[in-house]
mmCIF file of the N, C-alpha and C atoms, coordinates in Angstrom:
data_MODEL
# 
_entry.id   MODEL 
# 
loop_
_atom_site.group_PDB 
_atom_site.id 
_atom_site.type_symbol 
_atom_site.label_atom_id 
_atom_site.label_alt_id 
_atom_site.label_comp_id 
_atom_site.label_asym_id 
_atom_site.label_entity_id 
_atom_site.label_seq_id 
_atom_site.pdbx_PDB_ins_code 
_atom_site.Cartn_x 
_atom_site.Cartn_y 
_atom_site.Cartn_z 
_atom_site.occupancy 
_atom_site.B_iso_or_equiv 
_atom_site.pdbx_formal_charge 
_atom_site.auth_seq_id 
_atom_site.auth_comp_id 
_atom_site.auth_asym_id 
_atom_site.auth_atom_id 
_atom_site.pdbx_PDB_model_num 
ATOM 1   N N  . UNK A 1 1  ? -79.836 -72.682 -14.217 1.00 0.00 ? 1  UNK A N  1 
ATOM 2   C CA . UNK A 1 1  ? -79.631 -74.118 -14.322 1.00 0.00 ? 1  UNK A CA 1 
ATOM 3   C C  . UNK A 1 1  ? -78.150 -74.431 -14.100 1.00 0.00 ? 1  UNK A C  1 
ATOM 4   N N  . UNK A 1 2  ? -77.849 -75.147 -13.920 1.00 0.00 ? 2  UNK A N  1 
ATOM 5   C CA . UNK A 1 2  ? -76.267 -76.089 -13.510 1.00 0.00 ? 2  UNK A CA 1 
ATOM 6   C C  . UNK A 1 2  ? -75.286 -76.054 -14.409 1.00 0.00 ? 2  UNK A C  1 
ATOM 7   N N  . UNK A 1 3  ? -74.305 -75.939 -14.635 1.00 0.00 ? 3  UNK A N  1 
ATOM 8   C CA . UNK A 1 3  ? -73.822 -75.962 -15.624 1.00 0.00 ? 3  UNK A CA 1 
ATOM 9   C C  . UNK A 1 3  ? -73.323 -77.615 -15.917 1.00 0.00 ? 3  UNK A C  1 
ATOM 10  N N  . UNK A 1 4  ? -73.604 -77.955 -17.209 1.00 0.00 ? 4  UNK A N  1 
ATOM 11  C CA . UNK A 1 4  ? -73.737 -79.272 -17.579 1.00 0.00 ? 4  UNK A CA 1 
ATOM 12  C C  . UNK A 1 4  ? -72.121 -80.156 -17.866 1.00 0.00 ? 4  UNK A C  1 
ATOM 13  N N  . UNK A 1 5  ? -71.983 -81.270 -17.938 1.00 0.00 ? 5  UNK A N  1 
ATOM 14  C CA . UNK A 1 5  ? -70.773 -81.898 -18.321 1.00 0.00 ? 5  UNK A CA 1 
ATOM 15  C C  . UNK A 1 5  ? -70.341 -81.196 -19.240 1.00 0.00 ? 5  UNK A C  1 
ATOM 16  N N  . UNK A 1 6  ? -70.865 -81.360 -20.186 1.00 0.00 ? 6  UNK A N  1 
ATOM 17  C CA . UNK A 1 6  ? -70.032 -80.865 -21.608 1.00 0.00 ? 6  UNK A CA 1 
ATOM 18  C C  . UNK A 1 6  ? -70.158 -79.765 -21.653 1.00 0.00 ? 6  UNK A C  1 
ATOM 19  N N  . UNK A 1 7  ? -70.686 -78.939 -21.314 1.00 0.00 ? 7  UNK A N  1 
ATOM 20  C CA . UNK A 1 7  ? -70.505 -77.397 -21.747 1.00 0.00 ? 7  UNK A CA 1 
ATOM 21  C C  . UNK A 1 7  ? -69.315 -76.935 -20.312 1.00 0.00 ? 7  UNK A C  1 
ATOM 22  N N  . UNK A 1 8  ? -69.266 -77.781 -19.065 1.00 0.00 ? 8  UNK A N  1 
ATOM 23  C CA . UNK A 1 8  ? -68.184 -77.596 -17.907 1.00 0.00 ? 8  UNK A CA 1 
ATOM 24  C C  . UNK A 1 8  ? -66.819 -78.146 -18.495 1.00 0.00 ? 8  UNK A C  1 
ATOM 25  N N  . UNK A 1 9  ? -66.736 -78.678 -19.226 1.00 0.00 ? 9  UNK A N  1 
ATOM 26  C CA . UNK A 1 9  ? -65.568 -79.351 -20.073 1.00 0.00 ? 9  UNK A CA 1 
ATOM 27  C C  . UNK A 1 9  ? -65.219 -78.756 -21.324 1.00 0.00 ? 9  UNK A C  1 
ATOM 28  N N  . UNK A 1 10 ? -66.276 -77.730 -22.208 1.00 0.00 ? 10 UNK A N  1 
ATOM 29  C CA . UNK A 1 10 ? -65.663 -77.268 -23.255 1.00 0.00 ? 10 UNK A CA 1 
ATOM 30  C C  . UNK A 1 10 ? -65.336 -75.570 -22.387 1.00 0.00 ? 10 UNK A C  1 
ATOM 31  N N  . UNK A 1 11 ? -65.572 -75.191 -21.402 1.00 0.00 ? 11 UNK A N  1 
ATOM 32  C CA . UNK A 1 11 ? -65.436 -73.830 -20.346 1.00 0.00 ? 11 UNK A CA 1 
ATOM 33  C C  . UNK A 1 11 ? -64.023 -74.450 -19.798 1.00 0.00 ? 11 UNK A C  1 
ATOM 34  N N  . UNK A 1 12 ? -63.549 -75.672 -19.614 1.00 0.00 ? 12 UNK A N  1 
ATOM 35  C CA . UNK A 1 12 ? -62.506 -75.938 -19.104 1.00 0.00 ? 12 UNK A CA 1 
ATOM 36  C C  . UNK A 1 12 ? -61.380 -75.541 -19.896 1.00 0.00 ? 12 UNK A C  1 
ATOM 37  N N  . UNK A 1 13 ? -61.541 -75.736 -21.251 1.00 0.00 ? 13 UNK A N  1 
ATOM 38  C CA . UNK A 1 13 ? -60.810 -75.960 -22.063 1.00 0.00 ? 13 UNK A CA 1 
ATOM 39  C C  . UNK A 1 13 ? -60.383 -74.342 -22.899 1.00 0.00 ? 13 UNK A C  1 
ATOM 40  N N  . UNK A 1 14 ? -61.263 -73.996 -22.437 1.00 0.00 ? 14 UNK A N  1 
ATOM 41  C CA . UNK A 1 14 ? -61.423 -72.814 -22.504 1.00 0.00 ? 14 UNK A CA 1 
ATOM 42  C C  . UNK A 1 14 ? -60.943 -71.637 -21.550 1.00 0.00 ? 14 UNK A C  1 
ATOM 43  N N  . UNK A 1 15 ? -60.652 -71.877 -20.859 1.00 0.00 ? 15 UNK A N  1 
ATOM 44  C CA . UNK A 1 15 ? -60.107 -71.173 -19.389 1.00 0.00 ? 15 UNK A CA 1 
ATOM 45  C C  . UNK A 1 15 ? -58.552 -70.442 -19.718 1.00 0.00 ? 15 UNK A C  1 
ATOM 46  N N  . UNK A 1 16 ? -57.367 -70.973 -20.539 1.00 0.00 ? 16 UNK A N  1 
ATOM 47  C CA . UNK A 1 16 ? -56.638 -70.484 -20.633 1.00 0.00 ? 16 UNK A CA 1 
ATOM 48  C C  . UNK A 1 16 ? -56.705 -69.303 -21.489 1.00 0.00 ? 16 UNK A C  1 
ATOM 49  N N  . UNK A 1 17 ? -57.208 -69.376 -22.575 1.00 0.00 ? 17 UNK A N  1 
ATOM 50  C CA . UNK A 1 17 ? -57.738 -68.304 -23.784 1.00 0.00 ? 17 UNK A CA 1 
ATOM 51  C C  . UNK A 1 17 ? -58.219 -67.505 -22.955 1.00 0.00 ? 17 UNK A C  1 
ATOM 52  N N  . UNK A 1 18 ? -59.422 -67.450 -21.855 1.00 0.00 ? 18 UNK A N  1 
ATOM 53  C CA . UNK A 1 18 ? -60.344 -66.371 -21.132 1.00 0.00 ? 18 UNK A CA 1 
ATOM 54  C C  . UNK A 1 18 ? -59.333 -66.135 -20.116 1.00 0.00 ? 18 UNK A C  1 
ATOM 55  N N  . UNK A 1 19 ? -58.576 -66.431 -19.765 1.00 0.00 ? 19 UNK A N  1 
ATOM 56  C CA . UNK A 1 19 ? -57.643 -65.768 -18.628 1.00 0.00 ? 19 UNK A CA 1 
ATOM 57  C C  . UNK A 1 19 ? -56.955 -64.583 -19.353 1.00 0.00 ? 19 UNK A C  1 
ATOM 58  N N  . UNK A 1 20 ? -56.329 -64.375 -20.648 1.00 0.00 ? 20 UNK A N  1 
ATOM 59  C CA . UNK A 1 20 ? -55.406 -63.809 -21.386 1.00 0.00 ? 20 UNK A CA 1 
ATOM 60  C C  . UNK A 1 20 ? -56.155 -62.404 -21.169 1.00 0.00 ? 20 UNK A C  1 
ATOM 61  N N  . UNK A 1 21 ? -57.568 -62.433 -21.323 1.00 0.00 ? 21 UNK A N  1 
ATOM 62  C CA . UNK A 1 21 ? -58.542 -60.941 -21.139 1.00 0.00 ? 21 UNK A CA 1 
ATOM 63  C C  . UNK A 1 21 ? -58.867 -60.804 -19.950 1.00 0.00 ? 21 UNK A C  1 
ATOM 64  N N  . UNK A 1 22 ? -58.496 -59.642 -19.187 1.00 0.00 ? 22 UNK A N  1 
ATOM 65  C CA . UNK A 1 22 ? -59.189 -59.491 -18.311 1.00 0.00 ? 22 UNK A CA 1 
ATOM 66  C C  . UNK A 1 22 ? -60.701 -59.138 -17.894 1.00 0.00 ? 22 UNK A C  1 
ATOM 67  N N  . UNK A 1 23 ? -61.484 -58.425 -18.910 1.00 0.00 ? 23 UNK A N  1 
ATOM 68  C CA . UNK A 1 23 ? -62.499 -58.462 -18.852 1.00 0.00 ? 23 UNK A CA 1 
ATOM 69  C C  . UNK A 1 23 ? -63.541 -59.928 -19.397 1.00 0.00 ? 23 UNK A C  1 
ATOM 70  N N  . UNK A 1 24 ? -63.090 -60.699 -20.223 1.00 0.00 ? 24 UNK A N  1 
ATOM 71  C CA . UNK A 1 24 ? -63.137 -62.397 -20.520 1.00 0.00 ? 24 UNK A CA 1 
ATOM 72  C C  . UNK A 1 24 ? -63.749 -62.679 -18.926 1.00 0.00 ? 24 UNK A C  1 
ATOM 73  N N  . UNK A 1 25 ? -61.829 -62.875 -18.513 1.00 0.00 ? 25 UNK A N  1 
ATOM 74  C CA . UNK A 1 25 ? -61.596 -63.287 -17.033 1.00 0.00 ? 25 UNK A CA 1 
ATOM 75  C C  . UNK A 1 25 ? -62.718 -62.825 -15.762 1.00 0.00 ? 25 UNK A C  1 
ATOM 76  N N  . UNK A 1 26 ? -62.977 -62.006 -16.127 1.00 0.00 ? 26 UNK A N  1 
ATOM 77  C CA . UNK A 1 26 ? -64.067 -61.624 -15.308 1.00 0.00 ? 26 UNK A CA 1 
ATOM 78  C C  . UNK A 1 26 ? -65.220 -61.951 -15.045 1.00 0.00 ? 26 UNK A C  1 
ATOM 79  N N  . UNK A 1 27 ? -65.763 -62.007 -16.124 1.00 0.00 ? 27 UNK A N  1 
ATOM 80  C CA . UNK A 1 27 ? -67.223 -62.284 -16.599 1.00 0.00 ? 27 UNK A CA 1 
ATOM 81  C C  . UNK A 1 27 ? -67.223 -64.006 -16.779 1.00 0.00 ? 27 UNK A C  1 
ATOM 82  N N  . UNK A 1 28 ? -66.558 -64.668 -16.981 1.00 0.00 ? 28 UNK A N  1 
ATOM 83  C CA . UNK A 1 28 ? -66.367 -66.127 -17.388 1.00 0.00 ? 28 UNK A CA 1 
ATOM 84  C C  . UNK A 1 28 ? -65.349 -67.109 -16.375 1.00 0.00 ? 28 UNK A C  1 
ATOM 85  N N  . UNK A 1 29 ? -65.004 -66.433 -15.440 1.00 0.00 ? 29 UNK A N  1 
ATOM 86  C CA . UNK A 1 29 ? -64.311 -67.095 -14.857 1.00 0.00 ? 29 UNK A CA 1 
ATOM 87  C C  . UNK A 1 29 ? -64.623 -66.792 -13.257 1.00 0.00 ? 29 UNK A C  1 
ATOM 88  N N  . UNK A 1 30 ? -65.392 -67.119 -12.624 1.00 0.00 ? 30 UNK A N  1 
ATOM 89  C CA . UNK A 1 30 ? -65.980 -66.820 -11.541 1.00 0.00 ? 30 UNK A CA 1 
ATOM 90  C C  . UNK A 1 30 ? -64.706 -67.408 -10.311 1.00 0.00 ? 30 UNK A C  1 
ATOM 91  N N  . UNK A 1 31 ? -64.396 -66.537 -9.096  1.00 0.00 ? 31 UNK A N  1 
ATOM 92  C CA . UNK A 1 31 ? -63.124 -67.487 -8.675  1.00 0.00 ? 31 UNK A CA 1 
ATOM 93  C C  . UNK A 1 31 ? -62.131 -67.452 -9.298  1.00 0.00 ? 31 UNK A C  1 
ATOM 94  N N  . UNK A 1 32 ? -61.835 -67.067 -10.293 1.00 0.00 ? 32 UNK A N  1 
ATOM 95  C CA . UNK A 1 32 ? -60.843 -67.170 -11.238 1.00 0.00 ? 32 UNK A CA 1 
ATOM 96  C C  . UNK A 1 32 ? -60.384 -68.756 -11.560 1.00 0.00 ? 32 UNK A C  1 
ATOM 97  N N  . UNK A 1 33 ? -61.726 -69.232 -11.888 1.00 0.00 ? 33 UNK A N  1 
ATOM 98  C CA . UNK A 1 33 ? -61.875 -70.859 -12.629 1.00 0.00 ? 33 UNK A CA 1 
ATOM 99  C C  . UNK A 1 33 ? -62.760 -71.039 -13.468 1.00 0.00 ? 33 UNK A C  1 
ATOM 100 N N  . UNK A 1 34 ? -63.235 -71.553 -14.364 1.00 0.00 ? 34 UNK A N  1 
ATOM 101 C CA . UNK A 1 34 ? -64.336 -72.127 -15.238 1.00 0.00 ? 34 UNK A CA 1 
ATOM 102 C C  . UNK A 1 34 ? -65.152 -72.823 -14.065 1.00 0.00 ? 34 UNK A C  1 
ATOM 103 N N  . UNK A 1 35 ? -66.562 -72.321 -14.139 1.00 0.00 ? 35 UNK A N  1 
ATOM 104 C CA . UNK A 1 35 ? -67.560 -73.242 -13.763 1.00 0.00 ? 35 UNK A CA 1 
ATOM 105 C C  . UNK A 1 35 ? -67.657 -75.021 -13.525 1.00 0.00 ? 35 UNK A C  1 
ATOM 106 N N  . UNK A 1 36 ? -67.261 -75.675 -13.022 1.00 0.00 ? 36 UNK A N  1 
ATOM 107 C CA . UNK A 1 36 ? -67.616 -76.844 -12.888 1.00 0.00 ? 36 UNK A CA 1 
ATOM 108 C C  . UNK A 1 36 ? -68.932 -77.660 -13.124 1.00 0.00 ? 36 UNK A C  1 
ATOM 109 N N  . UNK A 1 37 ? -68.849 -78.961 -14.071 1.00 0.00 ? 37 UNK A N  1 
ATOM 110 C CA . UNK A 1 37 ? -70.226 -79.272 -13.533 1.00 0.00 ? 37 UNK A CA 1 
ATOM 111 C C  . UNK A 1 37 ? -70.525 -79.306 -12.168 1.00 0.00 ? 37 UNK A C  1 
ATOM 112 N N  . UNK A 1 38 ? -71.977 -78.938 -12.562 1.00 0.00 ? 38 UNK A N  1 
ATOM 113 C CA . UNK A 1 38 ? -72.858 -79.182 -11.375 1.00 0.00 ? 38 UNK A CA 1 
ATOM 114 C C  . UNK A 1 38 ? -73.416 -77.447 -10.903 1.00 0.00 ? 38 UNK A C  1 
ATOM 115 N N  . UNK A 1 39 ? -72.388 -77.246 -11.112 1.00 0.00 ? 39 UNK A N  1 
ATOM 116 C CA . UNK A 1 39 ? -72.485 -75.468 -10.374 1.00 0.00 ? 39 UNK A CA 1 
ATOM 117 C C  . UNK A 1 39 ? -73.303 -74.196 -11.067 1.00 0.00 ? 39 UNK A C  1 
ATOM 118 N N  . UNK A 1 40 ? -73.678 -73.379 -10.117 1.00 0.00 ? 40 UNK A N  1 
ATOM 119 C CA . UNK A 1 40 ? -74.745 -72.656 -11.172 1.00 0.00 ? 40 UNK A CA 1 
ATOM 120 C C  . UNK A 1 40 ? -74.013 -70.901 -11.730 1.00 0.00 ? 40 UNK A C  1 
ATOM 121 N N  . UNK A 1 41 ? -73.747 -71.366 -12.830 1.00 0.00 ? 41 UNK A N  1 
ATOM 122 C CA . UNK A 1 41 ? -73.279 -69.674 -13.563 1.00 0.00 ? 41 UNK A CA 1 
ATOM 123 C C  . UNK A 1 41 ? -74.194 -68.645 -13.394 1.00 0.00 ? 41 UNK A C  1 
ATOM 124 N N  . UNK A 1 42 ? -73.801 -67.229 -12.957 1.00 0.00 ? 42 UNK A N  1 
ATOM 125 C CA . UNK A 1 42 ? -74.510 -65.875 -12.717 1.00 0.00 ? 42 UNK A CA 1 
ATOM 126 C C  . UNK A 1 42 ? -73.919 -64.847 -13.739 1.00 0.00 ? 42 UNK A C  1 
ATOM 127 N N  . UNK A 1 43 ? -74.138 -64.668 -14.175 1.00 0.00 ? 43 UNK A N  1 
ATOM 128 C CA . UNK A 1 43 ? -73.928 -63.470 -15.098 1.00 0.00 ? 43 UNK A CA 1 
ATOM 129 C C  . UNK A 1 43 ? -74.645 -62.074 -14.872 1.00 0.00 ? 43 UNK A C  1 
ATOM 130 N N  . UNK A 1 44 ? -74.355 -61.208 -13.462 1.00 0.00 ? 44 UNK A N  1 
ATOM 131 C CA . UNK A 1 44 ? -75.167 -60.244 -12.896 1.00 0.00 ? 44 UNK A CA 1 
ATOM 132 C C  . UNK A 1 44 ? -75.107 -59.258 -14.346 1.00 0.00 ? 44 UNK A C  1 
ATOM 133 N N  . UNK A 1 45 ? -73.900 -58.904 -14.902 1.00 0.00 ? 45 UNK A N  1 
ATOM 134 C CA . UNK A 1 45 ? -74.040 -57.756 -15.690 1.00 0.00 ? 45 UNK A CA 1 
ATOM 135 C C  . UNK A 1 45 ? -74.880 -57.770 -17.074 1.00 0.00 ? 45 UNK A C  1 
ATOM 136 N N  . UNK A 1 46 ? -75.016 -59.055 -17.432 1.00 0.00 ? 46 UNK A N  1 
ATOM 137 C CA . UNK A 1 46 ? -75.954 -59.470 -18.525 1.00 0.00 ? 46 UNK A CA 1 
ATOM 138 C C  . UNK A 1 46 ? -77.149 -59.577 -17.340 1.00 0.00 ? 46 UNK A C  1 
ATOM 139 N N  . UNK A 1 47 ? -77.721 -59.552 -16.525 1.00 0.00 ? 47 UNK A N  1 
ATOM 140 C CA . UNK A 1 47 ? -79.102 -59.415 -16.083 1.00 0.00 ? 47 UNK A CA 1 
ATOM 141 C C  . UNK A 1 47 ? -79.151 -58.060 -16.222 1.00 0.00 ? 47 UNK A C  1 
ATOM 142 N N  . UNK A 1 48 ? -78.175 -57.333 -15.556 1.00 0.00 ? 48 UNK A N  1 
ATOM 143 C CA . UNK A 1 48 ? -78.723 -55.599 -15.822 1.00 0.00 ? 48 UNK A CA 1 
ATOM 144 C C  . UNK A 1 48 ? -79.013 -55.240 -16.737 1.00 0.00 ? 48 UNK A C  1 
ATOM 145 N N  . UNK A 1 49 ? -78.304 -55.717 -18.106 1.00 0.00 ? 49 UNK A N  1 
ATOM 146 C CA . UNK A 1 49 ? -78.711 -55.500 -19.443 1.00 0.00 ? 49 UNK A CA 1 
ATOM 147 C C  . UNK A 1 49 ? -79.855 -55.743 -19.774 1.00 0.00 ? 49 UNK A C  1 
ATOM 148 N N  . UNK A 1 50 ? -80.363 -56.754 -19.575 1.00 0.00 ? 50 UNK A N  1 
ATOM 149 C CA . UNK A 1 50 ? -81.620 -57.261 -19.749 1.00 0.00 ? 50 UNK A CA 1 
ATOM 150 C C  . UNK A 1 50 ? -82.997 -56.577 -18.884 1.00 0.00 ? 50 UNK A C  1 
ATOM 151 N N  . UNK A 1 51 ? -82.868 -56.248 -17.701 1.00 0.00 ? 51 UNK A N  1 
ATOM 152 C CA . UNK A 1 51 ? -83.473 -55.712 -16.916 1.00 0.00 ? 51 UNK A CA 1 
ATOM 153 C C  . UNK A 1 51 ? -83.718 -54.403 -17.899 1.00 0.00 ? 51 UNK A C  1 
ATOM 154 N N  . UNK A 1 52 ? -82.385 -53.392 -18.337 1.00 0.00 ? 52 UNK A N  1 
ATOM 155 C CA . UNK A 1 52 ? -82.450 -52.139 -18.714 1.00 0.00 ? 52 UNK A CA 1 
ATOM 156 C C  . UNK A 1 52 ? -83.411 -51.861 -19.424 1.00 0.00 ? 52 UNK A C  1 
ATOM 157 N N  . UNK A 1 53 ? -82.858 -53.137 -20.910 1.00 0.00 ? 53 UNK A N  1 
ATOM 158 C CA . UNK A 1 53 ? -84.024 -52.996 -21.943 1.00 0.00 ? 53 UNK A CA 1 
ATOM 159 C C  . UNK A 1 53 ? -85.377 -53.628 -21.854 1.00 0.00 ? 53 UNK A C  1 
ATOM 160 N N  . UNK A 1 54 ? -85.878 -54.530 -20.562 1.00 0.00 ? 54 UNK A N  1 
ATOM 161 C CA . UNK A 1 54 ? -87.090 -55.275 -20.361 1.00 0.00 ? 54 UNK A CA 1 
ATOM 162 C C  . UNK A 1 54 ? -87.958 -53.589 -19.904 1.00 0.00 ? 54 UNK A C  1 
ATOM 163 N N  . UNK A 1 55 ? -87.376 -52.789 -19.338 1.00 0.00 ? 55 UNK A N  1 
ATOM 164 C CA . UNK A 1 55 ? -88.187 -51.427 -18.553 1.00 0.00 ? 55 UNK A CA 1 
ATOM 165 C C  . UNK A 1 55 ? -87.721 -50.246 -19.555 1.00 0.00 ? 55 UNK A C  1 
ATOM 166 N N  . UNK A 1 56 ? -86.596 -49.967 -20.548 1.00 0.00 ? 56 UNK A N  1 
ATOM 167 C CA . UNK A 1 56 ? -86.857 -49.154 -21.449 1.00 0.00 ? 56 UNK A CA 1 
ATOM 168 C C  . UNK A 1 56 ? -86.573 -49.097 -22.870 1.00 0.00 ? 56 UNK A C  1 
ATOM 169 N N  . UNK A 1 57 ? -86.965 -50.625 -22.980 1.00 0.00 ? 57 UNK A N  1 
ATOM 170 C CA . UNK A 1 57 ? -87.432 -51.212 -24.726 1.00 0.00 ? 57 UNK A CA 1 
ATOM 171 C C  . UNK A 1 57 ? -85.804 -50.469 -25.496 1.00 0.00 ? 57 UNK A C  1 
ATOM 172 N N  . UNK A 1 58 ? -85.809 -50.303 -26.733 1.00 0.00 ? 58 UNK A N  1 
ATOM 173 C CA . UNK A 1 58 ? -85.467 -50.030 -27.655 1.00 0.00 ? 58 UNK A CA 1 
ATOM 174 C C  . UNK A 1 58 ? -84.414 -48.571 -27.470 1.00 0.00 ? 58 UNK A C  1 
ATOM 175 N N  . UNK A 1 59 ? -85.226 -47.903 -26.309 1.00 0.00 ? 59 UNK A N  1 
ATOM 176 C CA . UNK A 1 59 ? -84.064 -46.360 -26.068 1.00 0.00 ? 59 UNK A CA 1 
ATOM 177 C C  . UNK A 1 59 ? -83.309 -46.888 -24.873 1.00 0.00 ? 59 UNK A C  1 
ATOM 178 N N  . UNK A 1 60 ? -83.432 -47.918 -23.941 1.00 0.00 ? 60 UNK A N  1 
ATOM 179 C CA . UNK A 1 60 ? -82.496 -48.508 -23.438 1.00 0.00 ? 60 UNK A CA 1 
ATOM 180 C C  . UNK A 1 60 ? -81.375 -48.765 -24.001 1.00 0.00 ? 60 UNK A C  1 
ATOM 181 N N  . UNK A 1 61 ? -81.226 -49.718 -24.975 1.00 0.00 ? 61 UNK A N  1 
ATOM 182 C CA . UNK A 1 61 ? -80.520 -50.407 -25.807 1.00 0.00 ? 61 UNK A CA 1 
ATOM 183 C C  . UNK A 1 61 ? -79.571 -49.078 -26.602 1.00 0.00 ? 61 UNK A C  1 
ATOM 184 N N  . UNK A 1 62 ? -80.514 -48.380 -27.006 1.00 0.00 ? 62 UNK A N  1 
ATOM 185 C CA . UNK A 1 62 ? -79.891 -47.572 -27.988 1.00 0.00 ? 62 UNK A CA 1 
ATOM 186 C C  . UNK A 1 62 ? -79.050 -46.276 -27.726 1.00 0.00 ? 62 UNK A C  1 
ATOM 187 N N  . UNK A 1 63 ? -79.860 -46.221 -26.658 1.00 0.00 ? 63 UNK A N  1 
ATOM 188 C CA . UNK A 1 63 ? -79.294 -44.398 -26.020 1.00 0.00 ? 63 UNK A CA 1 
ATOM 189 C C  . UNK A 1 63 ? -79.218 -44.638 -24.328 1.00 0.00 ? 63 UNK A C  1 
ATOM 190 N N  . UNK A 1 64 ? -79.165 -45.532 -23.961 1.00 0.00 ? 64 UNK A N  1 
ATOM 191 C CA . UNK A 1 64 ? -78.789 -45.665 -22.492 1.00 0.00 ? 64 UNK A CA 1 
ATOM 192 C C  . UNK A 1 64 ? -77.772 -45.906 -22.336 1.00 0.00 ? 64 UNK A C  1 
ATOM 193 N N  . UNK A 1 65 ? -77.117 -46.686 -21.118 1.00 0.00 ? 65 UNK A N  1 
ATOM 194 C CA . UNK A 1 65 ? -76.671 -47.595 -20.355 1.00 0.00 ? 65 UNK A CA 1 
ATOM 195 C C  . UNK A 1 65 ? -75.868 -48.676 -21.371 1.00 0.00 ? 65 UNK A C  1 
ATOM 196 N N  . UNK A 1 66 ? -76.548 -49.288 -21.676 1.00 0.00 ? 66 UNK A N  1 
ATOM 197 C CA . UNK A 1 66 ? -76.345 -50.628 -22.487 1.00 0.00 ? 66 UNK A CA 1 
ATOM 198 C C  . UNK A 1 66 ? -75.451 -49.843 -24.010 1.00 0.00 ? 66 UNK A C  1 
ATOM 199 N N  . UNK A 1 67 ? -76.347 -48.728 -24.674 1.00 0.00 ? 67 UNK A N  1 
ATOM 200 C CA . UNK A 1 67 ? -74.886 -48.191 -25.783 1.00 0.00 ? 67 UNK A CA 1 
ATOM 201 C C  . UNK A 1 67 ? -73.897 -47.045 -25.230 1.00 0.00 ? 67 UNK A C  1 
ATOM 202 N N  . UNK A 1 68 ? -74.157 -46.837 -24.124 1.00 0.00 ? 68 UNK A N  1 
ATOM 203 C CA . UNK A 1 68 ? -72.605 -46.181 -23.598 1.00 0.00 ? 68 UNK A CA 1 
ATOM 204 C C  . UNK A 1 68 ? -71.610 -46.908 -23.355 1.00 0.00 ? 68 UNK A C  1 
ATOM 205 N N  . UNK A 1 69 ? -71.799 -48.390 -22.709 1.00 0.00 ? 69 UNK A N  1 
ATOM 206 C CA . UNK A 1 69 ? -71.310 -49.707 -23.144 1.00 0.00 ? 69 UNK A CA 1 
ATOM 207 C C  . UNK A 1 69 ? -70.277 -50.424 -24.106 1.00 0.00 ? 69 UNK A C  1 
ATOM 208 N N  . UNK A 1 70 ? -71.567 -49.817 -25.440 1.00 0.00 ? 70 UNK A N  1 
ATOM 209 C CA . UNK A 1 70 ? -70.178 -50.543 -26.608 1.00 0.00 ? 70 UNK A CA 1 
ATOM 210 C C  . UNK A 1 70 ? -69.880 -49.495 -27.105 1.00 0.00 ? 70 UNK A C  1 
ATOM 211 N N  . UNK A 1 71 ? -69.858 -48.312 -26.513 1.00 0.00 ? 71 UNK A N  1 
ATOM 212 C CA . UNK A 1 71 ? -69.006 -47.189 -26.870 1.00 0.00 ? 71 UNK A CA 1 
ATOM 213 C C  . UNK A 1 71 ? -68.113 -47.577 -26.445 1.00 0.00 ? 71 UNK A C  1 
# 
């Protein structure tokens, strides 16, 4: 879905704080800008996550991919 007025305006406001991280910056700042309304946010690496654990439940999450992660 689009990203909406107010949530494109509180991401605006937000943009200097998420620049300071580079991994923030990455993931949240597409272009190296906050999303605009209207425009549609992708978050590929949160789909892989999701993908991981949709095909291997619970040992995904736990002993895969996804907790080598927040190691």
């Amino acid at each position: 879905a689009p990203v909406t007025q107010v949530i494109a305006g509180y991401w605006a406001a937000a943009e200097p704080a998420l620049k300071k991280h580079p991994g923030s910056a990455a993931t949240f700042l597409p272009n190296g800008r906050a999303p605009r309304e209207g425009e549609v946010f992708r978050n590929p690496d949160l789909a892989r996550t999701y993908r991981l654990i949709a095909e291997q439940g619970a040992t995904g999450f736990y002993r895969g991919q996804v907790a080598d992660g927040f190691v």
